[in-house]
C-alpha positions as CSV (number, residue, x, y, z in Angstrom):
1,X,119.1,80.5,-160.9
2,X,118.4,79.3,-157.4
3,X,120.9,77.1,-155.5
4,X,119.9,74.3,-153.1
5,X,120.5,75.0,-149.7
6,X,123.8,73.3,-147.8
7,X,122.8,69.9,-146.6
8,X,122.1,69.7,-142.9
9,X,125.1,68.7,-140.6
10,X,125.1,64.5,-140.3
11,X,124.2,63.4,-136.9
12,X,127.2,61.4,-136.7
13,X,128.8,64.6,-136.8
14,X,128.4,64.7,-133.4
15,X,131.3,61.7,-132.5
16,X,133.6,64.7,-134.0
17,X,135.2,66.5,-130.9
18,X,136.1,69.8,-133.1
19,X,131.8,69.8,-134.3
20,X,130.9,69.2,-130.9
21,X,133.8,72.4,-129.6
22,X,132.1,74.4,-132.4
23,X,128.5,74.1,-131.3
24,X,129.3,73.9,-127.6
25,X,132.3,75.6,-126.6
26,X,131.2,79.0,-125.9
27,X,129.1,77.8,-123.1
28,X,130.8,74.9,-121.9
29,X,133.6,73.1,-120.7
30,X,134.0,70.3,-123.0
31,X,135.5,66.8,-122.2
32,X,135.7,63.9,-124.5
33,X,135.5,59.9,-123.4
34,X,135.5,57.5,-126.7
35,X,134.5,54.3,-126.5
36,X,133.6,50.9,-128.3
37,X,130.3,49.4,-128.7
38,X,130.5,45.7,-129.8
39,X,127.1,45.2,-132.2
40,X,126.1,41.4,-133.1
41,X,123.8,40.3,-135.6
42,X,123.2,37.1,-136.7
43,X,123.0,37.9,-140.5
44,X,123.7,40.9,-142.6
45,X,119.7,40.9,-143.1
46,X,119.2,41.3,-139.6
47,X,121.5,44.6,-139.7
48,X,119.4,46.1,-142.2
49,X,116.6,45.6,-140.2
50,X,117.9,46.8,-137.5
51,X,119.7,49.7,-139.3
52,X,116.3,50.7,-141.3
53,X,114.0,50.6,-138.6
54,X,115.5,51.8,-135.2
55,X,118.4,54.1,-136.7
56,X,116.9,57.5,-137.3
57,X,118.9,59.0,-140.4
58,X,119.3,55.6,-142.4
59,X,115.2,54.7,-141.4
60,X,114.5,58.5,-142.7
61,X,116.4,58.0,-145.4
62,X,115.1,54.9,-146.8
63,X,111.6,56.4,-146.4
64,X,111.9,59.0,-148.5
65,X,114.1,56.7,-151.6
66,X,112.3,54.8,-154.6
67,X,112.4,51.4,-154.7
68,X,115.5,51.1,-157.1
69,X,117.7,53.3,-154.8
70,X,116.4,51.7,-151.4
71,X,117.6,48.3,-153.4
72,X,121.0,50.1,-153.9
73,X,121.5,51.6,-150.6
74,X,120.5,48.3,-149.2
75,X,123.3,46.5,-151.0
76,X,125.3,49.0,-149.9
77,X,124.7,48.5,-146.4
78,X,124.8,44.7,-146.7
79,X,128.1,44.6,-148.1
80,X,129.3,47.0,-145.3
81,X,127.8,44.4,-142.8
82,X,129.5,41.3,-144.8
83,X,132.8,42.7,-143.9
84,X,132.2,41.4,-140.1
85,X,130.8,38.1,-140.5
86,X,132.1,35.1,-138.7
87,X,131.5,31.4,-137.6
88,X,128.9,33.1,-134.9
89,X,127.3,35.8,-137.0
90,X,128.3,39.6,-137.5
91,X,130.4,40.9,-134.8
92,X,130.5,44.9,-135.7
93,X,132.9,47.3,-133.3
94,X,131.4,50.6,-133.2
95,X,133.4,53.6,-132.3
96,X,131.5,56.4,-129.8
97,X,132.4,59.6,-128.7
98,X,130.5,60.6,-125.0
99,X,130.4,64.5,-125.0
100,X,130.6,66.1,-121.5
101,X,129.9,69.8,-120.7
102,X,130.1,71.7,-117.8
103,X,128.8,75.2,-118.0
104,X,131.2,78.4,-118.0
């Protein structure tokens, strides 16, 4: 019996200092500067949009899904989103993580 190979690391991965120290830190000098990134959409629909068409791993992802589990992962996503509504729309605060290197 054959077993599937270990999924691929997750890009958001990379907002992890100790992931970025094990892929980096034998060549570089590594500093760390997080930040927030304020998002606004005006619907939870607009998100998605967003979300399925200009971020890479959730547009490759619902590319490759069948209908029924797009519809799910969409509803997923949604009620993600419906957490930050307000009078003006969605306000979303995204953490970020800026890697610097500086060679050894």
């Amino acid at each position: 019996m054959t077993s599937s190979p270990p999924p691929a690391a997750s890009p958001l991965a990379w907002g992890e200092p100790d992931h970025a120290r094990w892929l980096l830190g034998a060549w570089f000098e590594l500093q760390f500067e997080p930040g927030i990134n304020d998002a606004y959409y005006e619907t939870a629909e607009d998100a998605w949009q967003h979300y399925s068409h200009g971020f890479g791993p959730i547009r490759s992802l619902a590319e490759r899904l069948p209908s029924d589990r797009l519809a799910a992962l969409k509803r997923d996503v949604d009620a993600y989103h419906a957490r930050y509504a307000s009078e003006a729309g969605l306000h979303i605060k995204r953490e970020y993580l800026v890697v610097i290197g500086r060679r050894r």
